[in-house]
C-alpha positions in Angstrom: 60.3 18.3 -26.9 61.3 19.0 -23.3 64.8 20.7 -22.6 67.0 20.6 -19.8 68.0 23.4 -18.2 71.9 23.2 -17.2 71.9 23.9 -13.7 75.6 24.0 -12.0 75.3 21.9 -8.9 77.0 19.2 -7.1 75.1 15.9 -6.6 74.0 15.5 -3.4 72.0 12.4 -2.8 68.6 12.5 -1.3 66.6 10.7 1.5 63.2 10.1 2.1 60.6 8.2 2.5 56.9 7.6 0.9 54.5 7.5 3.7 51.8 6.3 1.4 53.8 3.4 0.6 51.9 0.1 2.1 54.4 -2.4 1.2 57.8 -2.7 2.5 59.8 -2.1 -1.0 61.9 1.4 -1.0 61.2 4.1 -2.9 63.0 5.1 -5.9 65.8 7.2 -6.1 65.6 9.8 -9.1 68.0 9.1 -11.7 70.4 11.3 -11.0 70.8 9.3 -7.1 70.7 6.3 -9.2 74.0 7.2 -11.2 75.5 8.3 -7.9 74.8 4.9 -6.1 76.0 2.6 -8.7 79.6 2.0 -8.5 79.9 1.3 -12.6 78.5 5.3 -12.8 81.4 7.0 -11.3 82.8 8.5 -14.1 79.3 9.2 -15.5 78.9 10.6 -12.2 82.0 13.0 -13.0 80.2 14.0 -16.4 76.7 15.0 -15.0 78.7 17.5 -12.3 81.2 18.4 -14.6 78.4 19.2 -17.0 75.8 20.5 -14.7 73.2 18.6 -15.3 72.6 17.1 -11.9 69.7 19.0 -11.1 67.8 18.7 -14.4 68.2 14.8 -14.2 66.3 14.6 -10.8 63.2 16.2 -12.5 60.7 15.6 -15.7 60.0 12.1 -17.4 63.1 10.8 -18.8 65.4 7.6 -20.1 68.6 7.4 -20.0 71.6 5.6 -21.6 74.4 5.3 -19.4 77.6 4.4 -20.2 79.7 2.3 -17.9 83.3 3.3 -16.7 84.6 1.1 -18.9 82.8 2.4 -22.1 84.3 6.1 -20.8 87.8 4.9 -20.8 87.5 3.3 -24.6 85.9 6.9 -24.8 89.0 8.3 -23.8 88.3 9.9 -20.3 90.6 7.8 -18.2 89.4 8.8 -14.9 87.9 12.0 -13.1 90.6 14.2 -14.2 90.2 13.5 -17.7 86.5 14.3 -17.2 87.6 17.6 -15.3 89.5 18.2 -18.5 86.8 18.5 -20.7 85.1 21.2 -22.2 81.7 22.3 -20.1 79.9 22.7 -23.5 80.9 19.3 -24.7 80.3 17.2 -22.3 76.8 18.7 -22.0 76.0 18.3 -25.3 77.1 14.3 -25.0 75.2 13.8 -21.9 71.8 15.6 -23.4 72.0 13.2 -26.4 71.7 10.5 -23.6 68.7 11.8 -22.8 65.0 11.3 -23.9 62.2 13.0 -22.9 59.9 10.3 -22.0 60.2 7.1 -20.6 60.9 4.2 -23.1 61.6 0.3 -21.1 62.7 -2.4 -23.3 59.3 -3.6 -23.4 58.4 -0.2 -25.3 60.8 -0.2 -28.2 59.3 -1.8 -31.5 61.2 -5.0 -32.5 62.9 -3.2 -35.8 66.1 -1.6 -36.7 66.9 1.8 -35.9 63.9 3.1 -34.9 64.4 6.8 -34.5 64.2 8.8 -31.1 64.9 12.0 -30.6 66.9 13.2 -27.1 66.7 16.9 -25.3 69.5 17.6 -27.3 67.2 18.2 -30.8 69.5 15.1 -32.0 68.5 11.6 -33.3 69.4 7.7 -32.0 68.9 4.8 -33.8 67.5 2.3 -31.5 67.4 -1.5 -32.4 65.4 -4.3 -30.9 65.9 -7.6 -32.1 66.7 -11.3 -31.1 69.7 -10.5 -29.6 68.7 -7.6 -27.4 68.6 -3.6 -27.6 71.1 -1.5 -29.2 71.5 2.3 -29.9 73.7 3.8 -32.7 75.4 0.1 -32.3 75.8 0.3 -28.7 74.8 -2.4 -27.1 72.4 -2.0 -24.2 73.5 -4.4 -21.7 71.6 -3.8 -18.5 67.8 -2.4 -19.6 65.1 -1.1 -17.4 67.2 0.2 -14.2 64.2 2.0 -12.4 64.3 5.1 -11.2 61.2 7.6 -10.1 61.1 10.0 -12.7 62.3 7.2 -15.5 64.2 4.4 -16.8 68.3 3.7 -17.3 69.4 1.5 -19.7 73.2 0.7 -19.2 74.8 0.9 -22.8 78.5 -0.1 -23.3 79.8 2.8 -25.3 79.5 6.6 -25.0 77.2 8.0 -27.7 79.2 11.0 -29.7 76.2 13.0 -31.4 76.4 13.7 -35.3 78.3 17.0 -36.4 79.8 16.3 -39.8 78.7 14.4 -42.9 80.4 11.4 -44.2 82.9 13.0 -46.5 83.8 15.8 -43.4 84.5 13.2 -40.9 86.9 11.4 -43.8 88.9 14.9 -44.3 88.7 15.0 -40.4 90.7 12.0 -40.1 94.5 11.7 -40.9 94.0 8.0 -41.1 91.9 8.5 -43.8 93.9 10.8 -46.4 94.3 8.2 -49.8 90.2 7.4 -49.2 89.6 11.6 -49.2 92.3 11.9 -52.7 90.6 9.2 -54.5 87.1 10.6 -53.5 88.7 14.1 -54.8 90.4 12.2 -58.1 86.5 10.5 -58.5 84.8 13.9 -59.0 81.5 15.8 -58.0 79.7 12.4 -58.8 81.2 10.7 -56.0 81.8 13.6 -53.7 78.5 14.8 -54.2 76.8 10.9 -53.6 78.9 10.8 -50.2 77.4 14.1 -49.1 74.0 13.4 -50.2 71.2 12.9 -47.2 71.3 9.2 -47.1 71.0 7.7 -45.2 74.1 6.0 -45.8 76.8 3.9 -44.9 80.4 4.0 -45.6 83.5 1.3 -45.5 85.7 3.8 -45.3 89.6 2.4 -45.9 92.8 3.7 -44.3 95.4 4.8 -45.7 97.5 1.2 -44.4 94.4 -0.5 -46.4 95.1 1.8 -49.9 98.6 0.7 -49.6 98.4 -2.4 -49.3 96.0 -2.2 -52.6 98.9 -0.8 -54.7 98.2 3.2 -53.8 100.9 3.9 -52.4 100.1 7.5 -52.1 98.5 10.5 -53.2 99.9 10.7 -56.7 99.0 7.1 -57.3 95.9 7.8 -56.4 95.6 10.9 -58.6 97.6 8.3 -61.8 94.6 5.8 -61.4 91.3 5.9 -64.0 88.8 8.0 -62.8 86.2 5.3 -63.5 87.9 2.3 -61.7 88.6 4.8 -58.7 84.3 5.4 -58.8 83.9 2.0 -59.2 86.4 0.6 -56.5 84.5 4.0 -54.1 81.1 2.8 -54.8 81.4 -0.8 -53.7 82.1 0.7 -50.3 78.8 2.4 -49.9 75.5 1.2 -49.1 72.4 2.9 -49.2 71.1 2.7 -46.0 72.0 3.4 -42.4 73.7 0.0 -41.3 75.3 -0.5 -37.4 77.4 -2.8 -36.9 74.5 -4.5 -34.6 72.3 -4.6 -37.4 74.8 -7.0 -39.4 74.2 -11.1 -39.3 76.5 -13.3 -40.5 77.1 -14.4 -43.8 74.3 -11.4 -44.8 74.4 -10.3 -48.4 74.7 -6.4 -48.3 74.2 -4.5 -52.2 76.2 -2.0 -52.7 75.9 1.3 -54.4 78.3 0.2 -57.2 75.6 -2.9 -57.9 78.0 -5.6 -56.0 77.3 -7.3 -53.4 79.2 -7.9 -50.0 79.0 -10.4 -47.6 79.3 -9.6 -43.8 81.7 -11.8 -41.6 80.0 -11.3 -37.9 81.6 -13.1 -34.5 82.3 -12.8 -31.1 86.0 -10.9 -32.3 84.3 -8.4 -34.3 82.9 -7.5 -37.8 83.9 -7.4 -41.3 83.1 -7.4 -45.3 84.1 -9.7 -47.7 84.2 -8.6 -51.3 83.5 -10.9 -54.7 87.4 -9.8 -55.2 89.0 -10.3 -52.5 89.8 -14.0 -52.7 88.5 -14.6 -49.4 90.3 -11.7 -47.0 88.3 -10.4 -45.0 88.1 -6.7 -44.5 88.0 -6.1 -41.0 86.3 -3.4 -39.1 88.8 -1.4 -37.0 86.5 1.4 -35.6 82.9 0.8 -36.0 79.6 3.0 -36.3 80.9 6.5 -36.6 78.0 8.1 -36.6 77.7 10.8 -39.8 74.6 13.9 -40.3 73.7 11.7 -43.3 75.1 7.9 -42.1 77.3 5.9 -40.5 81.1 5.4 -41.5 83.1 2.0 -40.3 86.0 2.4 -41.1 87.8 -1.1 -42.4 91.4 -2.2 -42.8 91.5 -3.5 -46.8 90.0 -2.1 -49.8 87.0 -3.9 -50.7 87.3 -5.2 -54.5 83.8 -6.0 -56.7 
């Protein structure tokens, strides 16, 4: 696998000109001149400087999915400064798992869910091709096959975080997300040890607000509750296989681990689950494809109920 070497350097854009060109269309600029001339860029502009990697993206085969300004800010960088703000390390490794060592257009990618690719930085994405377009770990692509001349760009609407915890670590991570880690706790090394398994996986994962509202009001309910309806109630929110939110169609059956089934509720306003007891609420997905070493984890804002 080709590795970029982090160079520190400012972007300066380059000229020139192909003399062995016989038509009158301009050259291509590398992609590195290609982030710096599109306006939409300007904050990935920020990131490749800040990060260093300006040089290593003018050189080699690559594609690239670049995140808009706008899928920055729902990032959290704001603006430049925010960039600025960031560690050097971090944004480098976010950047690299942009990155692929080959070029891939739309045309290339197999029409299939989450084909896997692996990017200079030794991680994984989970590209989808189907009716509705491109999408990578649930990103939508929505701009594919800029060209540049040593590669491709394919504009993508949300920043890609790469993997660094498994399912039940991201849980403990999260404050949000307390009740969901005590009743995994109160369920046992079945459950905890299911939710750390390799998967691939996916996990509903309810806050806190959602365990409430289910009649756990806190910790100690949770810890008062029968281990087995706890595992039961858990299980319904896991399915065994690596499931995007792009991947979802509406009105899909999805079986769960417990045996259940789910049915997905996909629109223009977003996603959700509908379980057999849940007398028609819908569960609604209130941050979507976390991406996990062994999954992804959405988590949802009412408990699912077989």
């Amino acid at each position: 696998m080709a590795t970029v070497v982090l160079l520190s350097a400012s972007l300066v854009t380059l000229s020139g000109c192909n003399n062995d060109d016989d038509d009158d269309q301009p050259a291509l600029s590398n992609i590195t001149d290609a982030v710096v001339n599109n306006a939409d860029f300007s904050l990935l502009e920020a990131a490749v400087v800040r990060a260093g990697l300006a040089d290593a993206l003018r050189t080699g085969t690559l594609t690239v999915f670049a995140p808009t300004n706008a899928a920055f800010q729902a990032a959290g960088f704001a603006n430049e400064a925010a960039i600025n703000a960031a560690p050097v390390e971090t944004l480098q490794a976010v950047l690299q798992y942009h990155v692929v060592g080959q070029r891939i257009g739309a045309a290339d990618i197999p029409t299939a869910a989450n084909t896997a690719v692996p990017t200079l930085s030794n991680g994984t994405l989970y590209v989808t091709k189907d009716a509705t377009g491109v999408s990578v770990n649930g990103a939508r692509v929505t701009q594919a096959d800029l060209g540049a001349s040593n590669g491709v760009i394919h504009v993508i609407d949300r920043v890609l975080m790469p993997a660094t915890q498994n399912i039940v670590q991201i849980a403990q991570a999260n404050p949000e997300l307390s009740l969901l880690v005590a009743a995994v706790t109160r369920g046992g090394a079945p459950v905890l040890d299911a939710l750390s398994a390799a998967g691939p996986l996916t996990v509903l994962a309810p806050t806190n607000a959602a365990f409430q509202a289910a009649g756990f009001a806190d910790a100690a309910a949770i810890n008062a509750a029968p281990v087995q309806t706890l595992t039961n109630i858990l299980t319904y929110h896991v399915i065994a296989s690596r499931a995007f939110s792009t991947n979802l169609t509406d009105d899909a059956t999805v079986t769960t681990a417990q045996g259940g089934t789910l049915r997905a509720d996909v629109s223009n306003t977003g996603v959700g689950f509908l379980g057999n007891g849940n007398n028609n609420q819908t569960a609604k997905v209130t941050r979507a494809n976390i991406l996990a070493t062994n999954g992804v984890v959405h988590v949802i804002d009412r408990v699912l109920l077989p």
